[in-house]
C-alpha angles and dihedrals in degrees: 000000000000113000081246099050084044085043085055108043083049086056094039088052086051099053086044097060119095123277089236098057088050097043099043112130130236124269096253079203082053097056101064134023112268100259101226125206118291111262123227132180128192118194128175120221140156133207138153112263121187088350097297114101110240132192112215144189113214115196113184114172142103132294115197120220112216139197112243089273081057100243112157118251114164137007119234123208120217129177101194122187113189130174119247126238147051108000108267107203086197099045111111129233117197130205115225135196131160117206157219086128086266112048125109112240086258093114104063095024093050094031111036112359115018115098083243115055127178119234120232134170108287090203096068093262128139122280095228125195138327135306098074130177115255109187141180109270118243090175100053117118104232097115097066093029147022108238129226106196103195127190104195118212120318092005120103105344096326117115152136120299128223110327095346109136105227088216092073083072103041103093144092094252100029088055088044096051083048100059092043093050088045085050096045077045093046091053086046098063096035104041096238110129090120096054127119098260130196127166120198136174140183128237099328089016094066090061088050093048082053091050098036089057079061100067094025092057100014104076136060090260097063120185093200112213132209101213150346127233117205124177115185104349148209115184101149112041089191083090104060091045106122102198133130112273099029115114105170101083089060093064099046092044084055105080091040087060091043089059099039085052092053091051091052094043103246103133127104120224079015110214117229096249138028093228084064096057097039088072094045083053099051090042093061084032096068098024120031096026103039089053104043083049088048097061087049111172087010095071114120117236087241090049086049085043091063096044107061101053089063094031081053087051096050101045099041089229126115125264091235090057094048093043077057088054103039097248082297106121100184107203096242085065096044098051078052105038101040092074098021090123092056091048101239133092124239114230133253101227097043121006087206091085129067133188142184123259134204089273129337093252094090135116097215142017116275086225137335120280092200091063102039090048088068114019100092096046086055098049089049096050098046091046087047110046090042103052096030103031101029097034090234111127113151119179092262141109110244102235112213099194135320099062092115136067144167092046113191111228101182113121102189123229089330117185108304095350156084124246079254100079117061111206117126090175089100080062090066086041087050096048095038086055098040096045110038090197095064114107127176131215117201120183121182130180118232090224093048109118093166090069112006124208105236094056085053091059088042089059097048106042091062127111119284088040111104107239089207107127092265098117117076122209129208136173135206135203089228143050145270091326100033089171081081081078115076097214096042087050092063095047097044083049088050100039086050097048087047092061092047096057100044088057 
Protein backbone atom coordinates (compact mmCIF):
# COMPACT_ATOMS: atom_id res chain seq x y z
CA UNK A 1 0.00 0.00 0.00
CA UNK A 2 1.28 3.40 -1.08
CA UNK A 3 1.95 6.16 2.30
CA UNK A 4 -1.01 8.05 0.53
CA UNK A 5 -3.59 5.02 0.14
CA UNK A 6 -2.48 4.13 4.05
CA UNK A 7 -2.79 8.38 4.73
CA UNK A 8 -6.30 8.01 3.36
CA UNK A 9 -7.94 4.64 5.02
CA UNK A 10 -6.41 6.44 8.80
CA UNK A 11 -8.46 9.48 7.91
CA UNK A 12 -11.18 7.57 6.65
CA UNK A 13 -11.13 5.46 10.19
CA UNK A 14 -11.19 8.96 11.97
CA UNK A 15 -14.24 10.46 10.19
CA UNK A 16 -15.92 7.01 10.73
CA UNK A 17 -15.72 6.97 14.73
CA UNK A 18 -18.73 8.14 16.77
CA UNK A 19 -19.35 11.67 17.49
CA UNK A 20 -19.38 10.94 20.73
CA UNK A 21 -15.93 9.36 20.93
CA UNK A 22 -14.49 12.53 19.06
CA UNK A 23 -16.47 15.14 21.00
CA UNK A 24 -16.06 13.70 24.50
CA UNK A 25 -14.87 16.33 27.00
CA UNK A 26 -11.89 16.32 29.24
CA UNK A 27 -11.89 15.09 32.51
CA UNK A 28 -11.76 18.72 34.37
CA UNK A 29 -10.05 15.97 37.67
CA UNK A 30 -7.46 14.81 34.54
CA UNK A 31 -6.25 18.08 33.77
CA UNK A 32 -4.29 19.05 37.35
CA UNK A 33 -2.86 17.10 40.09
CA UNK A 34 -5.49 16.48 42.98
CA UNK A 35 -4.16 19.53 45.92
CA UNK A 36 -4.17 17.29 49.51
CA UNK A 37 -4.58 18.65 52.75
CA UNK A 38 -1.64 20.87 54.23
CA UNK A 39 0.27 19.07 56.26
CA UNK A 40 1.33 20.29 59.62
CA UNK A 41 3.62 18.63 62.53
CA UNK A 42 4.07 19.91 66.37
CA UNK A 43 6.47 18.70 68.06
CA UNK A 44 7.67 19.74 71.90
CA UNK A 45 11.61 20.04 72.76
CA UNK A 46 13.83 21.70 75.11
CA UNK A 47 17.64 22.87 74.89
CA UNK A 48 19.91 25.54 76.44
CA UNK A 49 20.27 28.65 74.12
CA UNK A 50 22.56 31.26 74.90
CA UNK A 51 23.02 29.73 78.20
CA UNK A 52 19.39 30.12 79.44
CA UNK A 53 17.19 26.69 79.18
CA UNK A 54 14.32 27.19 77.00
CA UNK A 55 11.03 24.95 76.32
CA UNK A 56 9.93 25.19 72.85
CA UNK A 57 7.20 24.30 70.48
CA UNK A 58 8.48 23.50 66.96
CA UNK A 59 5.51 23.53 63.92
CA UNK A 60 6.86 22.44 60.50
CA UNK A 61 4.32 21.99 58.03
CA UNK A 62 2.76 23.68 54.99
CA UNK A 63 0.76 26.88 54.63
CA UNK A 64 -1.16 27.17 51.42
CA UNK A 65 -1.34 30.55 49.59
CA UNK A 66 -4.63 31.10 47.96
CA UNK A 67 -6.21 33.37 45.24
CA UNK A 68 -9.26 35.90 46.84
CA UNK A 69 -12.02 32.83 46.19
CA UNK A 70 -9.50 30.92 48.46
CA UNK A 71 -8.33 28.31 46.08
CA UNK A 72 -5.35 27.08 46.92
CA UNK A 73 -2.04 28.09 44.56
CA UNK A 74 1.22 27.38 46.16
CA UNK A 75 2.52 25.54 49.58
CA UNK A 76 4.55 27.22 51.68
CA UNK A 77 7.05 25.53 53.89
CA UNK A 78 7.71 26.93 57.54
CA UNK A 79 9.90 25.60 60.14
CA UNK A 80 8.52 27.79 63.57
CA UNK A 81 10.31 27.61 66.96
CA UNK A 82 8.52 29.20 69.57
CA UNK A 83 9.26 29.33 73.40
CA UNK A 84 7.02 27.70 75.68
CA UNK A 85 5.13 29.40 78.61
CA UNK A 86 2.93 32.22 79.68
CA UNK A 87 2.13 34.61 76.34
CA UNK A 88 4.66 37.35 76.23
CA UNK A 89 3.14 40.15 74.24
CA UNK A 90 7.22 41.66 73.86
CA UNK A 91 8.75 38.81 73.11
CA UNK A 92 10.17 38.87 69.02
CA UNK A 93 9.63 36.57 66.48
CA UNK A 94 12.14 36.76 63.23
CA UNK A 95 11.62 35.74 59.97
CA UNK A 96 14.23 33.99 58.53
CA UNK A 97 15.34 32.90 54.38
CA UNK A 98 18.44 31.93 53.00
CA UNK A 99 18.98 32.64 49.26
CA UNK A 100 20.19 31.98 45.64
CA UNK A 101 17.04 32.64 44.73
CA UNK A 102 16.56 29.19 44.89
CA UNK A 103 17.98 27.67 48.17
CA UNK A 104 15.74 26.23 51.19
CA UNK A 105 16.42 28.18 54.65
CA UNK A 106 18.76 24.82 55.75
CA UNK A 107 21.83 26.74 55.77
CA UNK A 108 21.30 29.22 58.41
CA UNK A 109 18.71 27.16 60.27
CA UNK A 110 21.04 23.82 60.32
CA UNK A 111 24.32 25.80 60.46
CA UNK A 112 23.87 29.30 62.83
CA UNK A 113 20.21 29.67 64.26
CA UNK A 114 18.22 26.57 64.24
CA UNK A 115 18.11 24.51 67.84
CA UNK A 116 19.93 21.61 65.63
CA UNK A 117 22.85 22.62 63.98
CA UNK A 118 25.23 20.34 61.77
CA UNK A 119 29.09 20.23 62.63
CA UNK A 120 31.79 20.93 59.73
CA UNK A 121 35.69 21.52 59.72
CA UNK A 122 36.34 24.89 61.09
CA UNK A 123 39.58 24.94 59.36
CA UNK A 124 38.02 25.12 55.48
CA UNK A 125 38.40 21.54 54.96
CA UNK A 126 36.05 19.21 53.30
CA UNK A 127 33.13 17.89 54.99
CA UNK A 128 33.73 14.54 54.08
CA UNK A 129 31.07 11.60 54.35
CA UNK A 130 27.94 10.52 56.80
CA UNK A 131 27.66 10.17 59.30
CA UNK A 132 27.73 13.64 60.31
CA UNK A 133 27.31 15.15 63.66
CA UNK A 134 24.14 16.76 64.25
CA UNK A 135 24.25 18.60 67.71
CA UNK A 136 22.04 20.79 70.04
CA UNK A 137 22.56 24.43 69.19
CA UNK A 138 24.06 26.68 71.88
CA UNK A 139 24.15 29.18 69.73
CA UNK A 140 20.54 29.19 68.57
CA UNK A 141 18.49 32.34 69.29
CA UNK A 142 15.67 31.14 70.83
CA UNK A 143 16.24 32.69 74.00
CA UNK A 144 15.80 36.54 72.73
CA UNK A 145 13.30 35.54 69.86
CA UNK A 146 11.08 33.25 68.68
CA UNK A 147 12.43 31.93 64.80
CA UNK A 148 10.45 31.54 61.67
CA UNK A 149 12.62 29.39 59.32
CA UNK A 150 10.77 29.93 55.53
CA UNK A 151 11.47 28.03 52.41
CA UNK A 152 9.77 30.27 49.49
CA UNK A 153 8.32 28.43 46.36
CA UNK A 154 10.31 25.48 44.70
CA UNK A 155 13.12 25.56 47.62
CA UNK A 156 13.07 22.87 50.42
CA UNK A 157 9.23 21.16 50.19
CA UNK A 158 7.46 24.34 49.18
CA UNK A 159 5.78 24.45 45.47
CA UNK A 160 3.24 25.21 43.35
CA UNK A 161 -0.19 23.62 43.81
CA UNK A 162 -2.61 22.16 41.03
CA UNK A 163 -2.27 24.09 37.88
CA UNK A 164 -0.37 27.01 39.49
CA UNK A 165 2.36 27.92 37.38
CA UNK A 166 5.53 28.24 39.87
CA UNK A 167 6.64 30.92 37.90
CA UNK A 168 4.05 33.16 39.19
CA UNK A 169 6.12 33.05 42.20
CA UNK A 170 10.19 33.29 40.64
CA UNK A 171 10.89 36.87 40.75
CA UNK A 172 12.20 39.37 42.70
CA UNK A 173 8.68 41.01 43.48
CA UNK A 174 6.42 37.89 43.26
CA UNK A 175 8.65 36.24 45.79
CA UNK A 176 8.60 39.28 47.65
CA UNK A 177 4.79 39.69 47.69
CA UNK A 178 4.86 35.57 48.91
CA UNK A 179 6.87 35.85 51.93
CA UNK A 180 4.96 39.09 53.07
CA UNK A 181 1.48 37.44 52.52
CA UNK A 182 3.06 33.78 54.62
CA UNK A 183 4.26 36.40 57.49
CA UNK A 184 0.63 38.62 57.60
CA UNK A 185 -0.66 34.80 57.56
CA UNK A 186 1.74 33.73 60.11
CA UNK A 187 0.49 36.78 62.67
CA UNK A 188 -2.77 35.83 61.86
CA UNK A 189 -2.69 32.27 63.29
CA UNK A 190 -0.34 33.07 66.34
CA UNK A 191 -1.60 36.39 67.59
CA UNK A 192 1.45 38.11 67.24
CA UNK A 193 0.87 41.50 65.19
CA UNK A 194 2.17 43.56 68.20
CA UNK A 195 5.49 41.70 68.53
CA UNK A 196 8.49 42.95 68.23
CA UNK A 197 9.19 41.78 64.54
CA UNK A 198 12.68 41.54 62.47
CA UNK A 199 13.26 39.63 59.04
CA UNK A 200 16.47 38.84 58.02
CA UNK A 201 18.24 36.62 54.85
CA UNK A 202 21.30 35.63 53.76
CA UNK A 203 23.05 36.38 49.99
CA UNK A 204 20.01 36.39 47.94
CA UNK A 205 18.00 36.77 51.04
CA UNK A 206 19.22 39.89 51.73
CA UNK A 207 17.81 41.18 48.45
CA UNK A 208 14.44 39.56 49.43
CA UNK A 209 14.49 40.97 52.79
CA UNK A 210 15.04 44.32 50.78
CA UNK A 211 12.11 43.52 48.57
CA UNK A 212 10.05 41.99 51.06
CA UNK A 213 10.32 45.61 53.44
CA UNK A 214 8.75 46.83 50.52
CA UNK A 215 5.56 45.11 50.79
CA UNK A 216 5.80 44.75 54.47
CA UNK A 217 6.21 49.08 55.04
CA UNK A 218 5.12 50.37 51.53
CA UNK A 219 1.26 49.97 51.55
CA UNK A 220 -1.47 51.26 53.52
CA UNK A 221 -1.57 48.07 55.42
CA UNK A 222 1.99 48.33 57.00
CA UNK A 223 3.43 45.40 59.09
CA UNK A 224 6.03 47.66 60.81
CA UNK A 225 9.12 45.86 61.53
CA UNK A 226 11.74 46.31 64.24
CA UNK A 227 14.97 45.26 62.37
CA UNK A 228 16.70 43.55 59.31
CA UNK A 229 19.07 41.08 59.40
CA UNK A 230 21.31 40.81 56.57
CA UNK A 231 24.31 38.16 56.35
CA UNK A 232 26.46 38.49 53.39
CA UNK A 233 24.81 40.57 51.48
CA UNK A 234 23.86 41.95 47.43
CA UNK A 235 21.78 44.80 47.27
CA UNK A 236 23.05 46.52 43.95
CA UNK A 237 23.74 43.96 41.16
CA UNK A 238 25.42 46.64 39.22
CA UNK A 239 28.21 45.56 40.92
CA UNK A 240 28.55 41.84 39.90
CA UNK A 241 27.91 42.68 36.35
CA UNK A 242 30.89 41.46 34.43
CA UNK A 243 30.59 43.22 31.42
CA UNK A 244 33.02 45.32 29.41
CA UNK A 245 33.05 48.97 30.60
CA UNK A 246 32.06 48.39 34.36
CA UNK A 247 34.28 49.11 36.45
CA UNK A 248 32.69 48.99 39.56
CA UNK A 249 32.84 45.60 40.25
CA UNK A 250 36.78 45.84 40.07
CA UNK A 251 36.96 48.40 43.39
CA UNK A 252 34.62 46.59 45.65
CA UNK A 253 36.23 43.06 44.76
CA UNK A 254 39.75 44.85 45.92
CA UNK A 255 39.75 44.72 49.03
CA UNK A 256 38.12 40.77 48.97
CA UNK A 257 41.03 39.78 47.12
CA UNK A 258 43.29 41.83 49.47
CA UNK A 259 42.17 40.03 52.04
CA UNK A 260 42.04 36.56 50.31
CA UNK A 261 45.66 37.28 49.36
CA UNK A 262 46.71 38.10 53.38
CA UNK A 263 44.96 34.45 54.68
CA UNK A 264 47.09 32.41 51.97
CA UNK A 265 50.29 34.32 52.62
CA UNK A 266 50.80 36.01 49.60
CA UNK A 267 51.70 39.96 50.87
CA UNK A 268 54.61 41.39 50.96
CA UNK A 269 55.65 43.51 54.12
CA UNK A 270 52.20 41.35 55.67
CA UNK A 271 50.38 43.44 58.09
CA UNK A 272 49.44 41.72 61.62
CA UNK A 273 45.59 41.59 61.02
CA UNK A 274 43.34 41.36 58.26
CA UNK A 275 41.18 44.22 59.54
CA UNK A 276 44.55 46.48 58.95
CA UNK A 277 44.96 45.69 55.43
CA UNK A 278 41.81 45.75 54.64
CA UNK A 279 41.90 49.59 55.05
CA UNK A 280 44.89 49.97 53.30
CA UNK A 281 43.18 48.14 50.88
CA UNK A 282 39.85 50.33 50.70
CA UNK A 283 41.90 53.42 50.87
CA UNK A 284 43.92 52.55 47.38
CA UNK A 285 40.62 50.87 46.39
CA UNK A 286 38.45 54.29 46.13
CA UNK A 287 40.92 56.34 45.54
CA UNK A 288 44.23 55.04 43.49
CA UNK A 289 42.62 52.53 41.77
CA UNK A 290 39.00 54.23 40.82
CA UNK A 291 40.57 56.74 39.54
CA UNK A 292 43.41 55.13 37.58
CA UNK A 293 40.03 52.48 35.95
CA UNK A 294 37.94 55.79 35.28
CA UNK A 295 40.42 57.41 32.80
CA UNK A 296 40.44 54.59 31.28
CA UNK A 297 42.44 54.85 27.84
CA UNK A 298 43.54 57.99 28.90
CA UNK A 299 45.75 56.74 31.46
CA UNK A 300 49.23 57.66 30.99
CA UNK A 301 51.77 54.82 30.86
CA UNK A 302 53.70 56.74 34.52
CA UNK A 303 50.34 56.94 36.16
CA UNK A 304 49.84 52.64 35.06
CA UNK A 305 53.34 52.26 36.19
CA UNK A 306 52.38 53.25 39.73
CA UNK A 307 49.57 51.34 39.88
CA UNK A 308 50.62 47.89 39.48
CA UNK A 309 53.19 47.63 42.03
CA UNK A 310 50.42 48.32 44.83
CA UNK A 311 47.62 46.68 42.85
CA UNK A 312 50.42 43.56 42.75
CA UNK A 313 50.70 43.93 46.35
CA UNK A 314 47.08 43.84 47.06
CA UNK A 315 46.04 41.04 44.99
CA UNK A 316 48.70 38.85 45.60
CA UNK A 317 49.05 38.32 41.88
CA UNK A 318 52.18 39.38 39.64
CA UNK A 319 52.44 42.51 37.71
CA UNK A 320 53.05 40.80 34.90
CA UNK A 321 50.02 39.06 35.30
CA UNK A 322 47.86 42.44 36.01
CA UNK A 323 49.85 44.69 32.75
CA UNK A 324 48.33 41.43 30.84
CA UNK A 325 44.92 42.33 32.28
CA UNK A 326 44.84 45.71 32.08
CA UNK A 327 44.96 46.37 35.66
CA UNK A 328 41.28 44.31 35.56
CA UNK A 329 41.69 41.31 37.85
CA UNK A 330 38.01 39.40 37.22
CA UNK A 331 37.34 37.23 40.22
CA UNK A 332 37.31 33.86 38.28
CA UNK A 333 41.18 34.68 37.55
CA UNK A 334 41.82 35.52 40.22
CA UNK A 335 40.25 32.11 42.28
CA UNK A 336 42.66 30.40 39.57
CA UNK A 337 45.66 32.65 39.38
CA UNK A 338 46.16 33.61 43.31
CA UNK A 339 47.75 29.67 44.24
CA UNK A 340 48.73 28.72 40.95
CA UNK A 341 51.95 28.23 42.06
CA UNK A 342 50.84 25.86 44.63
CA UNK A 343 48.83 24.07 42.19
CA UNK A 344 45.10 24.41 43.85
CA UNK A 345 42.15 27.09 43.39
CA UNK A 346 40.65 29.28 46.35
CA UNK A 347 36.68 29.17 46.58
CA UNK A 348 33.99 31.63 45.78
CA UNK A 349 31.95 31.39 48.79
CA UNK A 350 34.53 31.37 51.01
CA UNK A 351 38.51 31.97 49.75
CA UNK A 352 39.56 29.98 52.82
CA UNK A 353 39.11 26.89 51.07
CA UNK A 354 41.12 25.48 48.09
CA UNK A 355 40.64 22.62 45.93
CA UNK A 356 42.13 20.83 43.31
CA UNK A 357 41.00 21.23 39.36
CA UNK A 358 41.25 19.11 36.48
CA UNK A 359 45.20 20.71 35.74
CA UNK A 360 46.57 23.68 36.77
CA UNK A 361 46.41 25.38 32.73
CA UNK A 362 43.22 26.70 33.17
CA UNK A 363 41.67 30.33 33.24
CA UNK A 364 39.26 29.70 35.65
CA UNK A 365 38.23 26.96 38.62
CA UNK A 366 36.09 23.63 37.35
CA UNK A 367 33.68 24.30 40.60
CA UNK A 368 33.99 25.91 43.88
CA UNK A 369 35.69 24.05 46.76
CA UNK A 370 34.13 26.18 49.19
CA UNK A 371 30.52 24.88 48.10
CA UNK A 372 31.15 21.30 47.53
CA UNK A 373 33.02 21.12 50.91
CA UNK A 374 29.62 21.77 52.70
CA UNK A 375 26.95 21.14 50.85
CA UNK A 376 26.25 17.29 51.86
CA UNK A 377 26.61 17.77 55.46
CA UNK A 378 23.75 20.65 55.05
CA UNK A 379 21.19 18.55 52.99
CA UNK A 380 21.59 15.45 55.85
CA UNK A 381 21.14 17.29 58.36
CA UNK A 382 18.18 19.19 57.14
CA UNK A 383 16.40 15.75 55.87
CA UNK A 384 17.24 14.37 59.06
CA UNK A 385 16.43 16.57 61.50
CA UNK A 386 13.06 17.37 59.66
CA UNK A 387 11.56 13.90 59.11
CA UNK A 388 13.18 12.20 62.30
CA UNK A 389 13.42 15.15 64.87
CA UNK A 390 10.32 17.47 63.70
CA UNK A 391 7.98 14.58 62.63
CA UNK A 392 7.56 16.22 59.15
CA UNK A 393 8.29 13.89 56.57
CA UNK A 394 6.13 14.69 53.01
CA UNK A 395 6.65 12.42 49.93
CA UNK A 396 8.98 14.80 48.44
CA UNK A 397 12.35 15.20 47.72
CA UNK A 398 14.01 18.70 50.11
CA UNK A 399 15.58 20.92 47.31
CA UNK A 400 18.70 22.80 48.55
CA UNK A 401 19.00 25.15 45.89
CA UNK A 402 18.62 24.99 42.45
CA UNK A 403 14.99 24.07 42.31
CA UNK A 404 14.11 27.35 40.64
CA UNK A 405 14.80 29.05 37.22
CA UNK A 406 13.76 32.02 34.90
CA UNK A 407 13.86 34.31 37.57
CA UNK A 408 12.48 37.40 36.79
CA UNK A 409 14.79 40.25 37.85
CA UNK A 410 12.73 43.25 36.89
CA UNK A 411 12.04 45.24 39.52
CA UNK A 412 9.54 47.62 38.02
CA UNK A 413 9.80 51.55 38.37
CA UNK A 414 11.45 51.10 41.64
CA UNK A 415 12.32 54.65 43.87
CA UNK A 416 14.39 56.90 41.72
CA UNK A 417 14.99 54.17 38.90
CA UNK A 418 14.12 52.12 35.72
CA UNK A 419 13.46 48.45 35.74
CA UNK A 420 17.02 48.53 34.13
CA UNK A 421 18.89 48.95 36.87
CA UNK A 422 18.72 46.35 39.43
CA UNK A 423 19.55 47.79 42.88
CA UNK A 424 16.62 47.16 46.07
CA UNK A 425 18.96 48.79 48.58
CA UNK A 426 16.61 52.55 48.24
CA UNK A 427 13.78 50.11 49.69
CA UNK A 428 15.75 49.80 52.94
CA UNK A 429 16.43 53.75 52.55
CA UNK A 430 12.59 54.16 52.04
CA UNK A 431 11.54 52.04 55.05
CA UNK A 432 14.61 53.35 57.48
CA UNK A 433 13.20 57.14 56.68
CA UNK A 434 9.50 56.35 56.81
CA UNK A 435 9.64 54.13 60.22
CA UNK A 436 12.36 55.81 62.91
CA UNK A 437 12.45 52.25 64.99
CA UNK A 438 14.03 50.17 62.03
CA UNK A 439 17.37 49.35 62.49
CA UNK A 440 19.56 47.14 60.15
CA UNK A 441 22.40 44.61 60.98
CA UNK A 442 24.70 43.82 58.34
CA UNK A 443 27.62 41.07 58.92
CA UNK A 444 30.28 40.27 56.07
CA UNK A 445 32.91 38.06 56.07
CA UNK A 446 36.29 39.37 55.12
CA UNK A 447 36.91 35.97 52.72
CA UNK A 448 33.48 36.25 51.06
CA UNK A 449 33.94 36.78 47.25
CA UNK A 450 29.86 35.93 46.42
CA UNK A 451 28.89 39.01 48.07
CA UNK A 452 31.83 41.01 49.07
CA UNK A 453 31.86 43.34 51.91
CA UNK A 454 32.83 46.42 50.52
CA UNK A 455 30.13 46.49 48.07
CA UNK A 456 27.97 45.99 50.87
CA UNK A 457 29.10 48.87 52.31
CA UNK A 458 28.93 50.48 48.86
CA UNK A 459 25.18 49.67 48.74
CA UNK A 460 24.35 50.92 51.96
CA UNK A 461 26.39 54.40 52.40
CA UNK A 462 24.47 55.99 49.32
CA UNK A 463 21.77 58.98 49.43
CA UNK A 464 18.51 58.26 50.53
CA UNK A 465 20.07 55.97 53.24
CA UNK A 466 19.99 57.66 56.69
CA UNK A 467 23.69 57.93 57.93
CA UNK A 468 22.22 57.88 62.00
CA UNK A 469 23.97 55.25 63.74
CA UNK A 470 20.92 52.55 62.98
CA UNK A 471 22.92 50.04 60.84
CA UNK A 472 25.09 47.91 62.52
CA UNK A 473 28.03 46.64 61.01
CA UNK A 474 29.90 43.31 61.72
CA UNK A 475 32.51 41.60 60.34
CA UNK A 476 33.61 37.71 60.20
CA UNK A 477 37.23 35.69 59.59
CA UNK A 478 35.62 33.69 57.28
CA UNK A 479 33.20 33.79 53.96
CA UNK A 480 29.53 33.81 52.68
CA UNK A 481 28.45 31.54 55.58
CA UNK A 482 30.72 32.68 58.19
CA UNK A 483 28.64 30.44 60.86
CA UNK A 484 31.09 27.37 59.13
CA UNK A 485 33.67 28.93 61.42
CA UNK A 486 33.31 28.08 64.95
CA UNK A 487 34.38 31.11 66.23
CA UNK A 488 32.52 33.28 63.79
CA UNK A 489 29.60 31.32 64.56
CA UNK A 490 29.61 32.50 68.32
CA UNK A 491 30.11 36.10 67.55
CA UNK A 492 27.57 36.30 64.67
CA UNK A 493 25.10 34.43 67.41
CA UNK A 494 26.09 37.07 69.89
CA UNK A 495 26.16 40.08 67.69
CA UNK A 496 22.70 38.99 66.57
CA UNK A 497 21.34 38.41 69.83
CA UNK A 498 22.80 41.78 70.79
CA UNK A 499 20.62 43.67 68.10
CA UNK A 500 17.76 41.97 69.06
CA UNK A 501 17.83 42.94 72.42
CA UNK A 502 18.68 46.80 71.99
CA UNK A 503 15.21 47.18 69.59
Amino acid sequence: MSLRSLAACLCALSLALPAAAQEKPADPAAEAPAIPEPVVSETRHSGTFGGTRIAYRAIAGDTYLKDKDGKPLASITSYSYIKEGPADPNRPVTFLWNGGPGSGSLWLQMGAFGPKRVVIPSDARDDGAPPYPIIDNAESLLDVTDLVFIDPVGTGFSRALGKTDPKDYWGITKDAKSMAQFIRLWLNQHGRWNAPKFIGGESYGTTRSAAVIKELEGSYTDVSINGIILISSILDFSQAADVPGNELGYVTNLPSMAATAWYHDKVADKPATVEAFVAEARAFAIGPYASALLKGNSLSDQERQSILPQLSRFTGVSQTYLRNADLRLSPGRFYKELLRDRGVVIGRLDTRYTGRDYDNAGETPDNDPSFYAIDGAYTAAMNQWAREGLKYSPDLTYSSIGGVRDWDWKLGEGPRGGSGYLNVAPFIGTAMRENSGLRVFAGQGYYDFATPFFGAEYSLNRTGIPNDGRIVWKYYEAGHMMYVREDDLKKLSSDIRDFIRAR
